[in-house]
C-alpha positions as CSV (number, residue, x, y, z in Angstrom):
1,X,145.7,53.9,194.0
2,X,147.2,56.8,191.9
3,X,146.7,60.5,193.1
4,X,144.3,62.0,190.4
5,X,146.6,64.2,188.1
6,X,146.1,68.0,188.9
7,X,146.7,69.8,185.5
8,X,147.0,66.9,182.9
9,X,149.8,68.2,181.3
10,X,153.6,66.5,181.0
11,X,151.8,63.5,182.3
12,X,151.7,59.7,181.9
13,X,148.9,59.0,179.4
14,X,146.9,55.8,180.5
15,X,146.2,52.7,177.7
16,X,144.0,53.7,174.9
17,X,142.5,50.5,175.8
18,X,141.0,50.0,172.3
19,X,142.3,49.4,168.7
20,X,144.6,50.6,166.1
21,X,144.0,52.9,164.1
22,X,143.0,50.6,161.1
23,X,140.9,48.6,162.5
24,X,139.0,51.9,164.7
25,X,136.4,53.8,163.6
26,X,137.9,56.4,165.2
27,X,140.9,57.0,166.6
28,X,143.1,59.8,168.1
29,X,146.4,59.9,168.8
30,X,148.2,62.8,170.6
31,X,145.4,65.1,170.5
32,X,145.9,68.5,171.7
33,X,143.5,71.9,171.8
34,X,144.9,74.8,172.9
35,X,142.7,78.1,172.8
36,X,144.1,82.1,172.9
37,X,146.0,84.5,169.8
38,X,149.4,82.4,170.9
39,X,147.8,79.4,170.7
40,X,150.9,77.9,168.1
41,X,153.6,79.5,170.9
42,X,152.5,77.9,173.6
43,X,152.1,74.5,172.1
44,X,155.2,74.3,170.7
45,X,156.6,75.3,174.5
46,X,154.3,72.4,175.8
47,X,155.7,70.2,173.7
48,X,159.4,71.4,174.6
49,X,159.3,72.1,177.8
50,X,156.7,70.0,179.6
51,X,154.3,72.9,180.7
52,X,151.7,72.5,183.1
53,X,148.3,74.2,182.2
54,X,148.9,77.2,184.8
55,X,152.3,77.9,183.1
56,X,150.7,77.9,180.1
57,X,148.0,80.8,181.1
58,X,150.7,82.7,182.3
59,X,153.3,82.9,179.8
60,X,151.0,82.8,177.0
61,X,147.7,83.3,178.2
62,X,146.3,80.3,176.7
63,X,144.2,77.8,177.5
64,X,144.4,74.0,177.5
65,X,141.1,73.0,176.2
66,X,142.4,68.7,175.6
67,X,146.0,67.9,176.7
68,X,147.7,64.5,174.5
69,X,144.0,62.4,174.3
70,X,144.6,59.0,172.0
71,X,141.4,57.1,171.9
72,X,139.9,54.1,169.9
73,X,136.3,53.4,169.2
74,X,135.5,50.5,167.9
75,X,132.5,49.8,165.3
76,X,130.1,49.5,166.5
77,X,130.6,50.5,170.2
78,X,128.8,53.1,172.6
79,X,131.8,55.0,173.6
80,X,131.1,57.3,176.5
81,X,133.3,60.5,177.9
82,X,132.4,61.6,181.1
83,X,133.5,64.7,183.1
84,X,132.6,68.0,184.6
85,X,132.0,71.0,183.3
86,X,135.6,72.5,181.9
87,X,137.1,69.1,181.4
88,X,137.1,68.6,177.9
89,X,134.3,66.6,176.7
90,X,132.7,68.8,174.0
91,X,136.5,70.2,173.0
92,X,137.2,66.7,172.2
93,X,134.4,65.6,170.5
94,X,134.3,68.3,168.0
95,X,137.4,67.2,166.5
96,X,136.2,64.2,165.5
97,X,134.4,65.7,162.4
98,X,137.0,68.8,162.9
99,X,134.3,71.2,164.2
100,X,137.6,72.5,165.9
101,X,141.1,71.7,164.5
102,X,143.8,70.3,167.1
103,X,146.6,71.9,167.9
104,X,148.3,68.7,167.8
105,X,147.8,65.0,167.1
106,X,146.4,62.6,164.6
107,X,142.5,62.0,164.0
108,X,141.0,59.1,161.8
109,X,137.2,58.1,161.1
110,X,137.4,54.3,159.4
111,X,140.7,54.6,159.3
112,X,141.1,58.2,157.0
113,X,142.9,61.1,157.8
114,X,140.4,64.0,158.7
115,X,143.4,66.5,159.1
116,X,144.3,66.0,155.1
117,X,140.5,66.2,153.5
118,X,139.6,69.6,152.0
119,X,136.6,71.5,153.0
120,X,134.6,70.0,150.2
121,X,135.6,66.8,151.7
122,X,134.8,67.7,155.1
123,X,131.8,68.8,154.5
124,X,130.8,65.0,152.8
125,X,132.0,63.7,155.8
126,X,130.0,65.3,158.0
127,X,126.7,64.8,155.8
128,X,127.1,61.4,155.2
129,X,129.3,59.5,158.1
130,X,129.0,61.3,161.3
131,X,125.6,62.7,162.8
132,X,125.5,65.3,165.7
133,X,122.9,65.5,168.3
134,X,123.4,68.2,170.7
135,X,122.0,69.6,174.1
136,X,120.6,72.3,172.7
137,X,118.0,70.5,170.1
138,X,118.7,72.9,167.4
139,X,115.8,72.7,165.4
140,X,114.4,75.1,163.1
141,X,111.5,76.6,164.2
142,X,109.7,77.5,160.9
143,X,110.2,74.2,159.4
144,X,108.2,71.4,160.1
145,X,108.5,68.8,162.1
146,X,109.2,66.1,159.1
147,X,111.4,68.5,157.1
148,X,113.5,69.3,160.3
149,X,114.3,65.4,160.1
150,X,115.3,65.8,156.2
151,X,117.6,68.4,155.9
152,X,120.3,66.4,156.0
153,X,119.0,64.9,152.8
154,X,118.0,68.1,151.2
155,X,122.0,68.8,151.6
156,X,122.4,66.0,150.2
157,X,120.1,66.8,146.9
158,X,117.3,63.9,147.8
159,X,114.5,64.1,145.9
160,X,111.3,65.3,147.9
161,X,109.4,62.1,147.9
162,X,113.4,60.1,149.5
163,X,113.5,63.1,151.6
164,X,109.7,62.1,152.5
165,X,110.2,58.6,153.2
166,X,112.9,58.5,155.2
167,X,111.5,60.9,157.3
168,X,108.9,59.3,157.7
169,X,110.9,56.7,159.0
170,X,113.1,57.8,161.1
171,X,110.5,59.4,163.3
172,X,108.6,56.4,163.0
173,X,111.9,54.7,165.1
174,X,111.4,57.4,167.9
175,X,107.8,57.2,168.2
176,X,107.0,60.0,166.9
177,X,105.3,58.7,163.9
178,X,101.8,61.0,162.8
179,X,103.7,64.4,163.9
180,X,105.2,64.9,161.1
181,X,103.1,68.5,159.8
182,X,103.5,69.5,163.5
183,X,106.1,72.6,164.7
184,X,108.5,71.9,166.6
185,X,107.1,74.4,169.4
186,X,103.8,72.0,169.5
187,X,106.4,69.4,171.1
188,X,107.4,68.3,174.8
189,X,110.9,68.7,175.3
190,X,111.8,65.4,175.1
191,X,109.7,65.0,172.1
192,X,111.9,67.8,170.6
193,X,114.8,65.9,171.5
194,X,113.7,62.6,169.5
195,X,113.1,64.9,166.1
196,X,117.1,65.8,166.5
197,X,117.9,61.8,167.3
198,X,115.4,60.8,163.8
199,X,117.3,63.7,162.0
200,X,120.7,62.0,162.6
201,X,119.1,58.6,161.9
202,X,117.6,59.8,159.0
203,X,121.2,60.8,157.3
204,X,122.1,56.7,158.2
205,X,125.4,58.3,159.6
206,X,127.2,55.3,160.8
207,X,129.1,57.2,163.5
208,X,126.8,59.4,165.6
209,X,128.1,61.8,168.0
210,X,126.1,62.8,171.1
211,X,126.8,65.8,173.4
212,X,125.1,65.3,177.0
213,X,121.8,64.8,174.0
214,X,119.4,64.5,177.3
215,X,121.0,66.5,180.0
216,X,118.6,68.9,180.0
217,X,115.4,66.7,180.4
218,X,113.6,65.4,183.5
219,X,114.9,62.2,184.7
220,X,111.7,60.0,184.3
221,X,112.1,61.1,180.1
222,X,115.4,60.8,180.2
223,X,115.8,57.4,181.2
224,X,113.1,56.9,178.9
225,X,115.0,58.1,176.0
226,X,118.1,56.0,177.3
227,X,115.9,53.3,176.9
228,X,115.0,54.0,173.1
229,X,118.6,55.4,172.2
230,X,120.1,52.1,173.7
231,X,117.5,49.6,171.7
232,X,118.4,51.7,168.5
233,X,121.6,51.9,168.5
234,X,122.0,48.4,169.8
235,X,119.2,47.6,166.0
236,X,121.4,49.7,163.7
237,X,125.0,48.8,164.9
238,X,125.9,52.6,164.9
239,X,129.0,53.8,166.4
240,X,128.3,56.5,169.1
241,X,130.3,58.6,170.8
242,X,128.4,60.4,173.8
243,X,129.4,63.2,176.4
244,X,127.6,62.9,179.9
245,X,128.6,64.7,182.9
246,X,126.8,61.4,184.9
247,X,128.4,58.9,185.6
248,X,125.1,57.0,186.5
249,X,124.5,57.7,182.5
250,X,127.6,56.9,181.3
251,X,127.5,53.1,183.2
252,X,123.8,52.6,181.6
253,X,125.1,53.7,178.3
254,X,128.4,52.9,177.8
255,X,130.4,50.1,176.3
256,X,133.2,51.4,177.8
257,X,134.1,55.0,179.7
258,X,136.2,57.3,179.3
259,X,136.7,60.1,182.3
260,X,138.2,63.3,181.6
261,X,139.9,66.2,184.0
262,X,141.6,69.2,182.8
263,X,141.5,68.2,179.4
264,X,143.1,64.8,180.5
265,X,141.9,60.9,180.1
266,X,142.9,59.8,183.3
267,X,141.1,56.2,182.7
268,X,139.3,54.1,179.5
269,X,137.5,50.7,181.0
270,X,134.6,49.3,181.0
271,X,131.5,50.5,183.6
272,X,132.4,47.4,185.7
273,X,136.2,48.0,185.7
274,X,135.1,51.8,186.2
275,X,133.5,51.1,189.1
276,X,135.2,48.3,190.7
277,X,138.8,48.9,190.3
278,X,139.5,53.0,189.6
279,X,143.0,53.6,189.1
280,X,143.1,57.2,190.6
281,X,141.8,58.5,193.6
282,X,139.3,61.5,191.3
283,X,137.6,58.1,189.8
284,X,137.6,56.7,192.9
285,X,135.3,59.8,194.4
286,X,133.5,59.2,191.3
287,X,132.5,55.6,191.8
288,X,132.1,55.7,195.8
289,X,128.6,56.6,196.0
290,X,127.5,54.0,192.8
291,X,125.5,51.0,193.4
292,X,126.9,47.8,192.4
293,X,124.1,46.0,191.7
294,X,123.4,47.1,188.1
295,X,127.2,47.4,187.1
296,X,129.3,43.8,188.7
297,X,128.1,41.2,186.6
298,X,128.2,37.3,186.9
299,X,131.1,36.6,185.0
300,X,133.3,39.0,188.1
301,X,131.6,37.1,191.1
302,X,131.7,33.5,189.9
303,X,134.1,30.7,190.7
304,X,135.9,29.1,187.8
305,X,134.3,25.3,187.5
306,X,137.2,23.0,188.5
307,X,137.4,25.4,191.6
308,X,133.7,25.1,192.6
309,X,133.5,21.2,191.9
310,X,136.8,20.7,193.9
311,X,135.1,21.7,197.2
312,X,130.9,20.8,196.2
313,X,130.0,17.7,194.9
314,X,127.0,18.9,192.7
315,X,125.8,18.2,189.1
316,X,126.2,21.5,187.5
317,X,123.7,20.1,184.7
318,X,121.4,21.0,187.1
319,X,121.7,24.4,188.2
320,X,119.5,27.3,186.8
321,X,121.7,28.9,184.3
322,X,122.2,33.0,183.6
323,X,124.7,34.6,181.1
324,X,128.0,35.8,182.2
325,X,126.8,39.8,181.5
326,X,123.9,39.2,183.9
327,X,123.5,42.3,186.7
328,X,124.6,41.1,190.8
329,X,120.6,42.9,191.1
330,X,119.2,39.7,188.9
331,X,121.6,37.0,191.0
332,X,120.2,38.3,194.1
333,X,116.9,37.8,193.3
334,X,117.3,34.4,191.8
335,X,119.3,33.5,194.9
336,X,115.9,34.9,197.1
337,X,114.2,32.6,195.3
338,X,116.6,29.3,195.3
339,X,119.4,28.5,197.4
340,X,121.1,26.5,194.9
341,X,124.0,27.9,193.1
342,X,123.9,29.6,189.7
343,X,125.7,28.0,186.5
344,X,127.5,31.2,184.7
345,X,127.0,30.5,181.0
346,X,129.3,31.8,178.3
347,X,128.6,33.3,174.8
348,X,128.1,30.1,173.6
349,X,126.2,28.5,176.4
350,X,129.1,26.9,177.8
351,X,128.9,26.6,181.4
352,X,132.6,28.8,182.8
353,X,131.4,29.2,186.1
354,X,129.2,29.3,189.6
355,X,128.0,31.6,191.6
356,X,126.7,30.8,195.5
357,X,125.7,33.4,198.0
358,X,129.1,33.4,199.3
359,X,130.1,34.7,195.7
360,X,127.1,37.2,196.0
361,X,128.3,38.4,199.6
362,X,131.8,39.0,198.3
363,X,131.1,40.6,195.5
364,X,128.4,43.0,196.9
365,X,131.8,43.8,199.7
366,X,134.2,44.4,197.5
367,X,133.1,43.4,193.6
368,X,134.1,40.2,193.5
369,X,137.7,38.6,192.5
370,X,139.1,39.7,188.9
């Protein structure tokens, strides 16, 4: 296993894992943010020279904020960044709608050049294709609850009874329908939390970004809100792109992860791959303490068909039969309940596998083969 990389900086980048540009509905390439009055200076010398990020305070007294990041999301996809505080997760996702402009590096949303649209342009953008949902709900206390979830279609000049409906809507989606005339004060914090979800929702911004949107909740509402978030964006096929400093949150969420030191991507996989095979020893510290049982799915554990019927003579027409994306927690408590093997079942319902409880044993050991 790789040594984690100490300042991110001159380094190997790993795969973007993802797709091009053109076919992304967003991609970075070569992404750069560097913060201080010689900002331009210093870049240039990183660029040059190789710098590491404690050269780069020293010479120029700047800081490294996101250090050569190229991502793709695809449509569609929950895209998740995951780090500590200081790594570079809310740097990053603010230049997706240019909240802050790179230093370096190519940004495109469906597969337009952010970097070349005017303000005017930007400002579209932001209105109409990307939401934001932050930690901080940012709602406006003297407006109600209901026109708090328009204003994104006041800016863009809806007429009041549109600006009603939709409204109307959208909190219907996060259960908060009949508080519309309320303040936002007369709301729970996680209730708050769901008028800033419907207000995004209510723009129908197909790409939504999310910074840590529930960090500051207690956990029984915030897995509740997981739950609703997931089942919503899961409906409306929105691309989303959210920050968590847990990693517990970022597996339950994400599509795939990304994890981020020092301004660095260090790895892009999927939760599974995440957590079964890190490719640096800071990931690994990450994962070490996860359980497997929600993250290693059937379609690691099982034996390929030919393999299986090679040793056991067994009609596979059989078996009890569970999806390939099913949790190890679910096999294990269909093996409780039946010793016979498990048929793995593909997209299509094709049987591409078994699982026994030898599978089971060796993948709660060590995940399973790949």
């Amino acid at each position: 296993m790789d040594a984690a990389p100490t300042t991110g900086i001159g380094m190997a980048r790993p795969s973007e894992n993802g797709l091009q540009a053109a076919a992304a509905a967003i991609a970075m390439k070569g992404v750069w943010k560097v913060f201080g009055l010689r900002a331009p200076e210093a870049m240039a010398a990183i660029l040059r020279e190789g710098l590491d990020k404690d050269e780069v305070v020293k010479r120029f007294g700047c800081v490294v904020g996101v250090a050569d990041v190229s991502i793709s999301v695809a449509p569609g996809e929950i895209f998740c960044v995951m780090g500590l505080s200081g790594s570079g997760k809310s740097t990053l996702i603010r230049h997706i709608n240019r909240l802050l402009e790179p230093s370096a590096g190519e940004i495109f949303v469906d597969g337009e050049d952010i970097l070349a649209k005017t303000p005017a342009e930007l400002r579209a953008l932001r209105s109409r294709k990307i939401g934001m949902v932050f930690q901080s709900f940012g709602l406006l206390p003297h407006r109600t609850v209901r026109d708090n979830v328009a204003l994104p279609l006041e800016i863009q000049a809806a007429n009041k009874q549109r600006r009603f409906d939709v409204a109307e809507a959208a909190l219907a989606k996060v259960n908060l329908a009949g508080w519309g005339d309320r303040y936002c004060h007369e709301l729970s914090g996680g209730m708050q939390q769901r008028v800033g979800l419907a207000r995004a929702l209510a723009a129908d911004s197909a790409i939504l970004l999310m910074d840590e949107p529930f960090s500051a909740l207690d956990p029984l509402i915030r897995r509740q809100l997981q739950d609703e978030f997931l089942a919503l964006s899961r409906s409306m096929g929105k691309t989303v792109v959210f920050i968590t400093h847990d990693l517990d949150e970022a597996i339950r969420i994400g599509d795939r992860i990304a994890i981020m030191k020092d301004g660095v991507i260090i790895q892009i996989d999927t939760p599974e791959e995440i957590v079964t095979n890190p490719k640096h020893d800071y990931v690994a510290k990450f994962v070490a303490d996860i359980s497997r049982l929600k993250v290693i799915t059937a379609g690691r554990v099982m034996e390929p068909v030919e393999d299986f019927s090679a040793r056991d003579s067994l009609d596979i027409r059989r078996l009890r039969k569970v999806a390939s994306q099913e949790p190890l927690a679910e096999l294990i408590e269909l093996a409780a309940q039946d010793a016979a093997p498990l048929a793995v079942t593909d997209g299509d319902g094709v049987v591409v596998g078994i699982v026994d409880r030898q599978a089971l044993l060796q993948g709660l050991r060590k995940g399973g083969p790949s």
